[in-house]
TORKOL-4160 file (C-alpha; in steps of 0.2 Angstrom, whole numbers, padded with zeros to 4 digits, m for minus):
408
<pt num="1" X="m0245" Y="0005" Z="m0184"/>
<pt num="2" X="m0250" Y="0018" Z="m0199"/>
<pt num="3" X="m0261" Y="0030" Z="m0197"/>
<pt num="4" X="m0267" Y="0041" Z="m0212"/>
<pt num="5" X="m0276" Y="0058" Z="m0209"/>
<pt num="6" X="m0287" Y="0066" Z="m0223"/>
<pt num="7" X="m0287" Y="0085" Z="m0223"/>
<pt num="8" X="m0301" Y="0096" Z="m0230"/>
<pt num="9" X="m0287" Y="0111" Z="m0228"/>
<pt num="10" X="m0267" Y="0109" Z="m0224"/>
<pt num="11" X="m0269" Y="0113" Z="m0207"/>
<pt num="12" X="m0266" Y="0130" Z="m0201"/>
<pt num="13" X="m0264" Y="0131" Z="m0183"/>
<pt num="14" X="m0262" Y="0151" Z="m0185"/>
<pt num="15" X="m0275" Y="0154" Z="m0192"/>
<pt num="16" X="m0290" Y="0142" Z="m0184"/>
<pt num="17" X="m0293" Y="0133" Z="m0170"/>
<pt num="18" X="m0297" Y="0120" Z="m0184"/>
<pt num="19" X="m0280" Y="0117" Z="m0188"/>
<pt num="20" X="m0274" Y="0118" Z="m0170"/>
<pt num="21" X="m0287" Y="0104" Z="m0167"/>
<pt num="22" X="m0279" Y="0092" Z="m0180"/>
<pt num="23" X="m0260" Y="0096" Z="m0173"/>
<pt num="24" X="m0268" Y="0090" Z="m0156"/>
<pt num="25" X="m0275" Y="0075" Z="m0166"/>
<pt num="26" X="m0260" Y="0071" Z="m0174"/>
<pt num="27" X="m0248" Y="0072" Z="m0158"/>
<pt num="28" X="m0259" Y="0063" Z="m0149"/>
<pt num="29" X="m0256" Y="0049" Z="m0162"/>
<pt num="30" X="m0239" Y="0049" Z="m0164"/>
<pt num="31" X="m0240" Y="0048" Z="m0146"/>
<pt num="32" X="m0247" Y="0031" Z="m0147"/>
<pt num="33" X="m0235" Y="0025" Z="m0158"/>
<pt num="34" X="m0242" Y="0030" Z="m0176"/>
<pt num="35" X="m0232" Y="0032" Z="m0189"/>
<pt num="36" X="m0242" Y="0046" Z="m0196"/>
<pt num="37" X="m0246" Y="0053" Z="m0218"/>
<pt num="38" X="m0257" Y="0068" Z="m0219"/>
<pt num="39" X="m0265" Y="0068" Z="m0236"/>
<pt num="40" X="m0274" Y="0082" Z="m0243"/>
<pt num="41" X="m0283" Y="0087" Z="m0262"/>
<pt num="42" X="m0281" Y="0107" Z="m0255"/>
<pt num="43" X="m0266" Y="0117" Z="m0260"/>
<pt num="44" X="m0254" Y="0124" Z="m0246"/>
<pt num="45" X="m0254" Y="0142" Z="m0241"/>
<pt num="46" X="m0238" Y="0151" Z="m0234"/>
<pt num="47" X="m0246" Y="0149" Z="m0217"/>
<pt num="48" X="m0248" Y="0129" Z="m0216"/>
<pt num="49" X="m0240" Y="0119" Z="m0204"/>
<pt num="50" X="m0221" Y="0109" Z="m0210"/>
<pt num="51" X="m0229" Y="0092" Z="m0205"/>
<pt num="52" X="m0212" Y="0086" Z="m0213"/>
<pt num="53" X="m0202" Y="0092" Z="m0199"/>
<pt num="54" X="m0212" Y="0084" Z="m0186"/>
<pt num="55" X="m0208" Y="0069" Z="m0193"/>
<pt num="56" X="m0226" Y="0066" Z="m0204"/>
<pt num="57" X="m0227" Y="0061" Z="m0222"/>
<pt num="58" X="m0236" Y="0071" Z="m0233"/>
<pt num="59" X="m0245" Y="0067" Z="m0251"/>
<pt num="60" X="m0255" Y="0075" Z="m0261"/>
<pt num="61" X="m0271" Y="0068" Z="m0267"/>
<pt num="62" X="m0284" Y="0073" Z="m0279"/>
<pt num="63" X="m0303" Y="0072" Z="m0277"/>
<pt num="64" X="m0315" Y="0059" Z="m0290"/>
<pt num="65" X="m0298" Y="0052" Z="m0293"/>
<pt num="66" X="m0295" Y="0032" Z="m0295"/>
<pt num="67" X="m0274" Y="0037" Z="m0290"/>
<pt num="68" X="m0281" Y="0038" Z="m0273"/>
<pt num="69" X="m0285" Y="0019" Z="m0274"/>
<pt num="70" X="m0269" Y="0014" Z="m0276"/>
<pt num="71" X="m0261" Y="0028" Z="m0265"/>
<pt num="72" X="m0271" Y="0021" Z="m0250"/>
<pt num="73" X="m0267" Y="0001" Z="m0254"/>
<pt num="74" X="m0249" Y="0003" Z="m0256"/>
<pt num="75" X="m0250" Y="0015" Z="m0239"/>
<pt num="76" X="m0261" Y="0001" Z="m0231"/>
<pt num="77" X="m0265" Y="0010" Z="m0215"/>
<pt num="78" X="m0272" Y="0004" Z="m0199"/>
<pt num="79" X="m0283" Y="0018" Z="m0195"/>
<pt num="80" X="m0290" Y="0031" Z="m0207"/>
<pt num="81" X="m0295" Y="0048" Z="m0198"/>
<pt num="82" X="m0307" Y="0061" Z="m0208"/>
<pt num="83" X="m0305" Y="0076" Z="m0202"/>
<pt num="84" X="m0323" Y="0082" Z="m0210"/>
<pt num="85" X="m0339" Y="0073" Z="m0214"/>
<pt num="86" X="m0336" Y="0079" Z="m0232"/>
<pt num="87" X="m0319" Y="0073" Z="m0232"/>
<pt num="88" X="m0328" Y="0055" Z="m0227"/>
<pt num="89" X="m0341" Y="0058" Z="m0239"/>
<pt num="90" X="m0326" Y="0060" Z="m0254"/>
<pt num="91" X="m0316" Y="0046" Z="m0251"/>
<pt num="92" X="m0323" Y="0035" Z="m0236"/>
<pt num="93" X="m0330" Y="0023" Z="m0249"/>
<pt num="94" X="m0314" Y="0022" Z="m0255"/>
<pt num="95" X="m0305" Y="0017" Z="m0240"/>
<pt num="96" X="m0318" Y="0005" Z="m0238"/>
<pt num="97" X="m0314" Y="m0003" Z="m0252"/>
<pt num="98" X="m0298" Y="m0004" Z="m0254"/>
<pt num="99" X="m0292" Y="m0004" Z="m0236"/>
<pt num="100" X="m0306" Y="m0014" Z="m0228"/>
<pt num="101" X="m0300" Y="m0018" Z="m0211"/>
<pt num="102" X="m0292" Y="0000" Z="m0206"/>
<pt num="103" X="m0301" Y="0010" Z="m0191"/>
<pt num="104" X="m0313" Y="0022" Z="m0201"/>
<pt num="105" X="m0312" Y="0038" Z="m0188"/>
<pt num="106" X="m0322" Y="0055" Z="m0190"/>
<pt num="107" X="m0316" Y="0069" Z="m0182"/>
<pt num="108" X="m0333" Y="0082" Z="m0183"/>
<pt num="109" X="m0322" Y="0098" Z="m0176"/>
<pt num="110" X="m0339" Y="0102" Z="m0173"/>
<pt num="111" X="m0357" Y="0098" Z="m0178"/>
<pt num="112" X="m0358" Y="0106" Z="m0193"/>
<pt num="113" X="m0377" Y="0103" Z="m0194"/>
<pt num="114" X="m0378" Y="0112" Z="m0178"/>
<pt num="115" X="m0370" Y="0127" Z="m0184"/>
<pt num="116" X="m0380" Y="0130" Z="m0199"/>
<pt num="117" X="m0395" Y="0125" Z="m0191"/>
<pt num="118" X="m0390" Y="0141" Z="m0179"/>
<pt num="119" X="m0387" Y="0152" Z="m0195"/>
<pt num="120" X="m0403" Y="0149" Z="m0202"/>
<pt num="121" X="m0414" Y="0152" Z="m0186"/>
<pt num="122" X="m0403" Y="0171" Z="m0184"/>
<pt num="123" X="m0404" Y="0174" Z="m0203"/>
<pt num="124" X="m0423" Y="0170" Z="m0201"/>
<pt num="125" X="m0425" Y="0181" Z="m0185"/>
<pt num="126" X="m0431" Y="0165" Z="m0174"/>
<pt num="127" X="m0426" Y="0158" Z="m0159"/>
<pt num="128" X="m0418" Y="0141" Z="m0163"/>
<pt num="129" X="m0426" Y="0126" Z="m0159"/>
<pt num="130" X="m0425" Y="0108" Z="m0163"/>
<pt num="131" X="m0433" Y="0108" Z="m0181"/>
<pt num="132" X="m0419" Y="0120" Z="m0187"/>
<pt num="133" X="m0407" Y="0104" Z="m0184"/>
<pt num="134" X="m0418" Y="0096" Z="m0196"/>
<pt num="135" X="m0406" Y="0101" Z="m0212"/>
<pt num="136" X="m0397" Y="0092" Z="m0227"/>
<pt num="137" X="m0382" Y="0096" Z="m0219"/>
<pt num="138" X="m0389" Y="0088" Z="m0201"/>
<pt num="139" X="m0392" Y="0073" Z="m0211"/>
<pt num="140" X="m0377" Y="0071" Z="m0222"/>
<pt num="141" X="m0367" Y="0071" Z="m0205"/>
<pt num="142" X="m0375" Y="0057" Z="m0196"/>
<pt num="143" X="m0374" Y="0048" Z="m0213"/>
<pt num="144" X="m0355" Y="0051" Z="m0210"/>
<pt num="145" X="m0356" Y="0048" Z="m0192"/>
<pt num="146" X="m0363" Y="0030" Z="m0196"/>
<pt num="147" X="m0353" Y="0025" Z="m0208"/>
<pt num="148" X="m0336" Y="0027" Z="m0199"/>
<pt num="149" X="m0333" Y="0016" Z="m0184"/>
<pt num="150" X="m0328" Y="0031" Z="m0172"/>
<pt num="151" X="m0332" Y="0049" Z="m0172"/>
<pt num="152" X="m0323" Y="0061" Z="m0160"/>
<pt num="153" X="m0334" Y="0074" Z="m0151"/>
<pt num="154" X="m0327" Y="0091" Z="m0145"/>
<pt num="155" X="m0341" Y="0098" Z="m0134"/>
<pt num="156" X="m0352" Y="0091" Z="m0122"/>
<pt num="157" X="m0364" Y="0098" Z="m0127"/>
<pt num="158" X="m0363" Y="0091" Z="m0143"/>
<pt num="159" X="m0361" Y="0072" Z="m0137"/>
<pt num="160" X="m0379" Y="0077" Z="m0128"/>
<pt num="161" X="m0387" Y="0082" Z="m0143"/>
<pt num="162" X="m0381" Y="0065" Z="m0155"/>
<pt num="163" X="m0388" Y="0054" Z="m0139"/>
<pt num="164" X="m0400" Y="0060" Z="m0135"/>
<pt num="165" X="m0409" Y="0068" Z="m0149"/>
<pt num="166" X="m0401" Y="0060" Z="m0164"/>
<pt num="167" X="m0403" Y="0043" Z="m0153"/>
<pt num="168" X="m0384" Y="0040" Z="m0159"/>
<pt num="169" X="m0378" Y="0024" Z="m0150"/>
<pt num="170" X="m0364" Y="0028" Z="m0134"/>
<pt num="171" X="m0354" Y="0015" Z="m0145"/>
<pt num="172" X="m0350" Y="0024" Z="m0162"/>
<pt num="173" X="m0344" Y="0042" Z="m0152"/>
<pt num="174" X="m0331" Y="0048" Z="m0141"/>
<pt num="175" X="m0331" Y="0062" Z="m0131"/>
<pt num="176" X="m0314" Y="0071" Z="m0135"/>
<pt num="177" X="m0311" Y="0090" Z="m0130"/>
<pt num="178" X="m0296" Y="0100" Z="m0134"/>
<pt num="179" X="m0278" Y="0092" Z="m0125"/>
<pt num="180" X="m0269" Y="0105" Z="m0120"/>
<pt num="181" X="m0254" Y="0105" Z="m0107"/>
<pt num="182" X="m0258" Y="0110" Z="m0089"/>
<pt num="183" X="m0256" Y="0129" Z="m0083"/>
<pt num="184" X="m0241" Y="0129" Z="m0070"/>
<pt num="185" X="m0242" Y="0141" Z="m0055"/>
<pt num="186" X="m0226" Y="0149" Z="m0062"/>
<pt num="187" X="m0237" Y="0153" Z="m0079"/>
<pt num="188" X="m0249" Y="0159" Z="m0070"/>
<pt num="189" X="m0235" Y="0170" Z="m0059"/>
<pt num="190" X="m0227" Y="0177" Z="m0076"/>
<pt num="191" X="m0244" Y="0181" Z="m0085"/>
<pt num="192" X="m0246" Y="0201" Z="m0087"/>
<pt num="193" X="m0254" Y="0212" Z="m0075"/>
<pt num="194" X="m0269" Y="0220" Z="m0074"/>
<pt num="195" X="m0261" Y="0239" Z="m0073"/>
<pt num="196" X="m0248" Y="0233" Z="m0088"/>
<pt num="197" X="m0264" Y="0225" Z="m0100"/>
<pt num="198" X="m0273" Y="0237" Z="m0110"/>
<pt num="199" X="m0288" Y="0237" Z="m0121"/>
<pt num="200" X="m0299" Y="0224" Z="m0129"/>
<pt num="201" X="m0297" Y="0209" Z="m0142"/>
<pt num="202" X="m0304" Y="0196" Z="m0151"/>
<pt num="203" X="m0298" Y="0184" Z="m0164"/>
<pt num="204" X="m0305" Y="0173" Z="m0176"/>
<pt num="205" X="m0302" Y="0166" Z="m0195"/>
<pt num="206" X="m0315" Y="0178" Z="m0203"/>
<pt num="207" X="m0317" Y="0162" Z="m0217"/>
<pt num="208" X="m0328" Y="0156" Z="m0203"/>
<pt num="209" X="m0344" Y="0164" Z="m0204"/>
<pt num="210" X="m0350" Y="0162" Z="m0184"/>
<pt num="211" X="m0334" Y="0174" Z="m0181"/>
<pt num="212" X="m0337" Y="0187" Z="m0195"/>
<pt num="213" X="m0353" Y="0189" Z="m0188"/>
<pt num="214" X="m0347" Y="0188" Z="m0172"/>
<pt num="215" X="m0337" Y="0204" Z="m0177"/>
<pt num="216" X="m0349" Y="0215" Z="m0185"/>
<pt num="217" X="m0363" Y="0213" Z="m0170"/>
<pt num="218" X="m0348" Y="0218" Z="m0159"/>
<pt num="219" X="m0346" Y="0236" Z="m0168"/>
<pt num="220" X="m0365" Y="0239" Z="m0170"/>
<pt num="221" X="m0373" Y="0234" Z="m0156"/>
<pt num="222" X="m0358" Y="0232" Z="m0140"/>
<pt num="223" X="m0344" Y="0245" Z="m0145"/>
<pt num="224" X="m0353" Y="0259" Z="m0145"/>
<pt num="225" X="m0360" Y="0255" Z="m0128"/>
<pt num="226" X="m0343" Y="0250" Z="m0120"/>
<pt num="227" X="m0335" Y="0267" Z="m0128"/>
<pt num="228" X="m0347" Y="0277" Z="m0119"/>
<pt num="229" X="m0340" Y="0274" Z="m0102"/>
<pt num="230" X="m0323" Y="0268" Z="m0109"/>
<pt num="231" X="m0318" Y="0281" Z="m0121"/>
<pt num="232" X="m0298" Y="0277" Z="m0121"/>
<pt num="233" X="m0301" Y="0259" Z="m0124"/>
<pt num="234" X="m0298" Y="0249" Z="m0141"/>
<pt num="235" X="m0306" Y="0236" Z="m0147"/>
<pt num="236" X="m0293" Y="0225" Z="m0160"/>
<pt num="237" X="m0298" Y="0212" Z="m0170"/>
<pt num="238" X="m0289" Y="0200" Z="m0175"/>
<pt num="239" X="m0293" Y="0188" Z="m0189"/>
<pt num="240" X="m0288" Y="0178" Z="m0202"/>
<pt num="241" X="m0292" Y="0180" Z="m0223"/>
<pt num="242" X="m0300" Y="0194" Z="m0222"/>
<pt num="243" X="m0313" Y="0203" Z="m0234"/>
<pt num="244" X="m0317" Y="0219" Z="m0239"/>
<pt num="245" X="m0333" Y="0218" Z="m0230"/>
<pt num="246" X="m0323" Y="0214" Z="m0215"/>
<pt num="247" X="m0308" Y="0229" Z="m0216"/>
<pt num="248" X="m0323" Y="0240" Z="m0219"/>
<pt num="249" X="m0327" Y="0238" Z="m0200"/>
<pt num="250" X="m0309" Y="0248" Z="m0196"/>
<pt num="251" X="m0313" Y="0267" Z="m0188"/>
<pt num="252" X="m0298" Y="0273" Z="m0180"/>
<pt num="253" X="m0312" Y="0287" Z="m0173"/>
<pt num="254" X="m0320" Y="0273" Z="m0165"/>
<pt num="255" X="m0306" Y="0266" Z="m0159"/>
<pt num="256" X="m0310" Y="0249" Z="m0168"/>
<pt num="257" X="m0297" Y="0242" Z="m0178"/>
<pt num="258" X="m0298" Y="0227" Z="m0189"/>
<pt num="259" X="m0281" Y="0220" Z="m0191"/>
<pt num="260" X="m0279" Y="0207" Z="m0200"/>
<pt num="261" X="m0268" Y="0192" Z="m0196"/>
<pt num="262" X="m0258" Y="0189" Z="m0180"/>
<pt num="263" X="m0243" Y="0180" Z="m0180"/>
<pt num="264" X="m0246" Y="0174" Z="m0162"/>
<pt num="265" X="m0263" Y="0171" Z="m0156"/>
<pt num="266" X="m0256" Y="0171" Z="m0135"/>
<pt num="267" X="m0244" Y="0185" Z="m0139"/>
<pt num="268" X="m0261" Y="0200" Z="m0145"/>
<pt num="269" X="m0273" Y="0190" Z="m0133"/>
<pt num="270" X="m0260" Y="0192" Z="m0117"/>
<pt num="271" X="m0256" Y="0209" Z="m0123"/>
<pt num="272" X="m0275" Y="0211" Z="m0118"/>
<pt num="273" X="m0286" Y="0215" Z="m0102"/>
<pt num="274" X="m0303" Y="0207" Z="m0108"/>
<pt num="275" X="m0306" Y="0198" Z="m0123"/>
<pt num="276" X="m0323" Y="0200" Z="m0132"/>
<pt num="277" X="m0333" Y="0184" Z="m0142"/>
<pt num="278" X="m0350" Y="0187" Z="m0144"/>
<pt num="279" X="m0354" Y="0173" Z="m0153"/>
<pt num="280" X="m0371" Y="0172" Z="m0160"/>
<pt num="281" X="m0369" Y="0154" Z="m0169"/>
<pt num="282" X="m0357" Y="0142" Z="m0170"/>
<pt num="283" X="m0354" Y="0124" Z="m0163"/>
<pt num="284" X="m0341" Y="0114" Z="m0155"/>
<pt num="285" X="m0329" Y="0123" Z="m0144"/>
<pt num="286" X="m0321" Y="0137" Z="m0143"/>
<pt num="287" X="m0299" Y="0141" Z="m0148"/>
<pt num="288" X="m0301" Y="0158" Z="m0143"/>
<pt num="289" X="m0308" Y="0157" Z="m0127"/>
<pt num="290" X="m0293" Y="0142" Z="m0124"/>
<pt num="291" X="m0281" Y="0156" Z="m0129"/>
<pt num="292" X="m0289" Y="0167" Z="m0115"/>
<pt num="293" X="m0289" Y="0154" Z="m0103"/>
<pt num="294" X="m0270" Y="0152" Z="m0106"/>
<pt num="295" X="m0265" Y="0166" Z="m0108"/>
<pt num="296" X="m0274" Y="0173" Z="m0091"/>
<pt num="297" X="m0285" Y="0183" Z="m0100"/>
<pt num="298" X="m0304" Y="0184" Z="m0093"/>
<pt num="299" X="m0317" Y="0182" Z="m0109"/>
<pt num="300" X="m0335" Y="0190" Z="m0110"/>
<pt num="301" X="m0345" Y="0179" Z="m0121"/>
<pt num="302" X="m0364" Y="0171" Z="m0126"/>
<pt num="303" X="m0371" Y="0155" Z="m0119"/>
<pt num="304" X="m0366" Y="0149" Z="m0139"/>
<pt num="305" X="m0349" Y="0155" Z="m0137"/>
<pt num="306" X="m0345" Y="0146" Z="m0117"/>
<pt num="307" X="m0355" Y="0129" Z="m0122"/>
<pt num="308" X="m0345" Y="0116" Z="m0119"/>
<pt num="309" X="m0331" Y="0126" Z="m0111"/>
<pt num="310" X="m0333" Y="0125" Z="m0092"/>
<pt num="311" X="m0347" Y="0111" Z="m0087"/>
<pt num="312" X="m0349" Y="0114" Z="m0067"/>
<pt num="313" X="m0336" Y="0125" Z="m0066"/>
<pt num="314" X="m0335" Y="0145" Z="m0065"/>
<pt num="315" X="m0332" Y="0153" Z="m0080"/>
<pt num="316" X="m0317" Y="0164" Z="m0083"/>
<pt num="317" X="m0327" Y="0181" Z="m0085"/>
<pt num="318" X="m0344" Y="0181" Z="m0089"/>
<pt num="319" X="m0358" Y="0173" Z="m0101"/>
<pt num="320" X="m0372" Y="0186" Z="m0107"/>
<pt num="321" X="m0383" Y="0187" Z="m0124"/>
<pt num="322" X="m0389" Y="0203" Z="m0121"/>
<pt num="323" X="m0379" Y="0217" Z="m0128"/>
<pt num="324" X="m0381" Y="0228" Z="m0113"/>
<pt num="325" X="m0380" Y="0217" Z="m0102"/>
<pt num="326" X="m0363" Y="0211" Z="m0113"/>
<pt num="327" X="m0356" Y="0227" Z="m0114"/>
<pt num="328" X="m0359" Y="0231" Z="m0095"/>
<pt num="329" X="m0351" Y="0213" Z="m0090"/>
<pt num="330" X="m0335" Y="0219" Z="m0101"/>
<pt num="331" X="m0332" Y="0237" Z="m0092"/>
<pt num="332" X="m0334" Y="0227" Z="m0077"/>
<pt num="333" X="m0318" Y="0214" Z="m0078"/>
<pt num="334" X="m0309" Y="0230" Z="m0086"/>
<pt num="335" X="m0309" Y="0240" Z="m0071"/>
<pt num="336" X="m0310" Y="0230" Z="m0058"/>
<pt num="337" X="m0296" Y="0221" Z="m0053"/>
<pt num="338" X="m0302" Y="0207" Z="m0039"/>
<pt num="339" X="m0315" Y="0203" Z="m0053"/>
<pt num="340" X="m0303" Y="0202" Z="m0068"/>
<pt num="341" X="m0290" Y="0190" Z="m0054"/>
<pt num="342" X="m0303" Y="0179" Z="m0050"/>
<pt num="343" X="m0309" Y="0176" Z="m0068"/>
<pt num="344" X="m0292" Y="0171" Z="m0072"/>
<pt num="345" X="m0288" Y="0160" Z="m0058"/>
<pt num="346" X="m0305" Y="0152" Z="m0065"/>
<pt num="347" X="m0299" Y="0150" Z="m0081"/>
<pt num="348" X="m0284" Y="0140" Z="m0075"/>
<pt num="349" X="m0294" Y="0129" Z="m0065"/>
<pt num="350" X="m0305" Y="0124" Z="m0082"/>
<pt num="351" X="m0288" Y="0121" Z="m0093"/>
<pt num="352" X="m0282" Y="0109" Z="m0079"/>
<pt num="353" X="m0298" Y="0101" Z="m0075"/>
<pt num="354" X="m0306" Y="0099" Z="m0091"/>
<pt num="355" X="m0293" Y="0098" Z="m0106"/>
<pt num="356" X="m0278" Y="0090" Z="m0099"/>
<pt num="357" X="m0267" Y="0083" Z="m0114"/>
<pt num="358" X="m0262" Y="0068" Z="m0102"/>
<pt num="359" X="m0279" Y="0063" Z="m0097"/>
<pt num="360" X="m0286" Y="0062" Z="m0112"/>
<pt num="361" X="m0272" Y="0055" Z="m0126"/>
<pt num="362" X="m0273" Y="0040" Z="m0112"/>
<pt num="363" X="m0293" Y="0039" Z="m0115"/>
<pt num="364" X="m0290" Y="0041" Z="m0135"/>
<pt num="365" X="m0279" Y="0028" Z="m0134"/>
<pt num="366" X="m0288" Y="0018" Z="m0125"/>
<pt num="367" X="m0305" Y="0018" Z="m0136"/>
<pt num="368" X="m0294" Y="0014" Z="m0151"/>
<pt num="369" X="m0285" Y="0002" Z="m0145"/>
<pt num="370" X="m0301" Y="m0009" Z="m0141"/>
<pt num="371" X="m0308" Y="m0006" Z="m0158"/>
<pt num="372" X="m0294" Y="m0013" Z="m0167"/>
<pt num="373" X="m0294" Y="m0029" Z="m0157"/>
<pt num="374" X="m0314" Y="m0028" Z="m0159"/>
<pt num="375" X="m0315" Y="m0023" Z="m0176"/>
<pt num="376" X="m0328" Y="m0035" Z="m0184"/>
<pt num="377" X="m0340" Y="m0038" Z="m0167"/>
<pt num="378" X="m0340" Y="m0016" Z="m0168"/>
<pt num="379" X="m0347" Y="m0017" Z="m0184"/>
<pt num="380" X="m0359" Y="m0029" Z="m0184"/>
<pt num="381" X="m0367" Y="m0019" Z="m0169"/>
<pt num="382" X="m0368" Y="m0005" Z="m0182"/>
<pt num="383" X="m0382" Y="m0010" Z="m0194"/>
<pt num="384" X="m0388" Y="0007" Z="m0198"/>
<pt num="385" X="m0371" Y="0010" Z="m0203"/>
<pt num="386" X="m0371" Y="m0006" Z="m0212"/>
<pt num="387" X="m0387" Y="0000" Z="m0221"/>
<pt num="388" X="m0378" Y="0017" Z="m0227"/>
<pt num="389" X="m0366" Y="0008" Z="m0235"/>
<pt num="390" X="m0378" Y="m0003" Z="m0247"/>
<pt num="391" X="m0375" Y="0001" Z="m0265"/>
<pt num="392" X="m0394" Y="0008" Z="m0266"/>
<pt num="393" X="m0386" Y="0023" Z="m0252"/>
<pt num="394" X="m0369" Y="0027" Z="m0259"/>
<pt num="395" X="m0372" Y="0044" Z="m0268"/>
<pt num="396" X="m0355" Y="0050" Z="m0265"/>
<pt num="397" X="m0349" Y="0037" Z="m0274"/>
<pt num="398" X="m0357" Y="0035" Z="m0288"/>
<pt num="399" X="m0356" Y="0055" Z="m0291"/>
<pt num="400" X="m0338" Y="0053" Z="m0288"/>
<pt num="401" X="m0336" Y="0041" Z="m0302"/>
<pt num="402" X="m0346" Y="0051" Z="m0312"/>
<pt num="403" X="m0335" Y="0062" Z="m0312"/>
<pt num="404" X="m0322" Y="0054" Z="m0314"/>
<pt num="405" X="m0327" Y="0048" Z="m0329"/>
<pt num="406" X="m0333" Y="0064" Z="m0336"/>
<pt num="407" X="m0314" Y="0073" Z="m0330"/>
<pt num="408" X="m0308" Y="0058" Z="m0343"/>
């Protein structure tokens, strides 16, 4: 069996909980016997992944571009995953087309339609609600969603939304949070202590808007209340590409440091008494909070930021949206001690309960296993996808074309 993944981005697990997400995807696979390519129209950066050595092909593809045709027929894979709705909407017509019977699979990393709905409702100053999912971008991924015959769900939360608002059928999703291996009690034994942890972190790709502005309500409206009663402490920040509007944040004075890239997410998090994500948008869930979970650092962060991240169970720190009620909920887990213990023991209790690697490649596997022997009955249950893909619908196409013939 061949499986073909096609990347918005070489995947850069680094630098995002994005690309972490695809090497999950992509192990998971070539745990089910895949022989997996990774295809991509994006150039590589110094930072992506060597697929190569894990044993993946790699090819490079170019968008509005007819070599893909004959890329994909002489690959002929049994299962296609996109792992965007855009990457669907560039070449899941021609996958169609040219590879009719391979599983069309949409990983959403999360609901992008979601997310912006949330940036528009802060950027408007209003409390979201359910007409702010009413967007292009809310549209275009159910389109996607449709048209594929499986699209993976990381949150909860979000598999509630597609069900029960979008009235998406049970049949075209599959609730699939992050795999990750168990935390052993001997981890947990050799995680740093609470007298030899210092100071505060977060971390994020600062490409990613929910984290840059993440960042700067953290020095405007939290820091200064947590340095009033903590005037030693830092507060590092970690993050990916940034901007001059982001390294304009760093004051020494304030002991707030922007510090670009880190090499090892675990390694600055563990270093770490409390990390801080007070996320005011976003979707899907969280890598940095994963990180903290593994690492046995206790987190502080909004109802946005912890959605999807512990169902029933206690939270590994706290979960406040107002900033003093943040900022207070932060000096507590940094100086007490039975506090900060009993957030981590939380947080090793969610790794293990929710996000086993075992339990759920076996429920991955499972779900694609019976789409492949039920391929054809599957899409004839799927006439609004059926419907999308009438010739009157297919926009992405015919723009694609366009432009290829324009490139000429």
């Amino acid at each position: 069996m061949n499986a073909l993944i096609i990347g918005n981005v070489w995947p850069e697990p680094v630098s995002s909980a994005a690309g972490t997400r695809i090497m999950q995807l992509l192990g998971s696979l070539q745990a089910q016997g895949y022989a997996v390519s990774f295809a991509c129209a994006a150039g590589k950066t110094p930072y992506a992944e060597d697929l190569k050595a894990l044993g993946v092909q790699t090819h490079n593809i170019q968008l509005n571009n007819a070599s893909f045709d004959v890329f994909i027929k002489e690959l002929n894979p049994d299962l296609v995953l996109f792992d965007k709705f855009v990457i669907e909407e560039q070449f899941g017509w021609r996958v169609k087309e040219q590879c009719p019977g391979a599983l069309r699979v949409l990983e959403t990393i999360d609901l992008h339609g979601l997310r912006k709905g949330r940036e528009a409702a802060l950027k408007a100053n209003e409390a979201f609600s359910e007409r702010h999912l009413h967007t292009d971008y809310a549209k275009r991924e159910l389109a996607s969603i449709y048209r594929c015959d499986l699209s993976l769900i990381i949150s909860e939360a979000e598999m509630q939304l597609l069900q029960e608002f979008f009235k998406v059928p049970d049949s075209q999703l599959l609730y699939l949070p992050f795999m990750v291996a168990p935390i052993t009690s001997e981890e947990q034994q050799a995680w740093k202590s609470f007298e030899t942890r210092k100071h505060f972190v977060t971390i994020g790709n600062f490409r990613h808007e929910p984290n840059w502005l993440s960042v700067r309500y953290l020095k405007t409206e939290i820091w200064p209340l947590i340095r009033k009663q903590l005037p030693d402490a830092e507060m590092r920040v970690y993050g990916s590409y940034p901007a001059e509007k982001h390294t304009q944040l760093h004051n020494p004075k304030e002991h707030f440091y922007v510090l670009g890239r880190a090499e090892s997410a675990h390694e600055v998090i563990e270093e770490a008494r409390v990390l801080l994500a007070p996320l005011l948008t976003g979707a899907g869930l969280k890598g940095k909070l994963l990180d903290a979970m593994q690492c046995g650092t206790p987190a502080v962060t909004t109802s946005v930021g912890a959605e999807g991240m512990h169902g029933e169970l206690d939270f590994n720190g706290s979960v406040v949206d107002d900033p003093k009620a943040f900022a207070e909920a932060a000096i507590a887990l940094y100086k007490d001690k039975n506090k900060f213990a009993e957030a981590q023991a939380n947080g090793a209790i969610i790794v293990n309960q929710r996000f086993s690697k075992e339990e759920w490649n076996s429920v991955f596997k499972k779900r694609l296993s019976d789409l492949q022997d039920n391929l054809e009955t599957h899409r004839l249950s799927n006439f609004t996808g059926a419907m999308l893909w009438h010739q009157s619908l297919q926009a992405s196409k015919f723009m694609s074309k366009w432009i290829e013939e324009k490139n000429k």
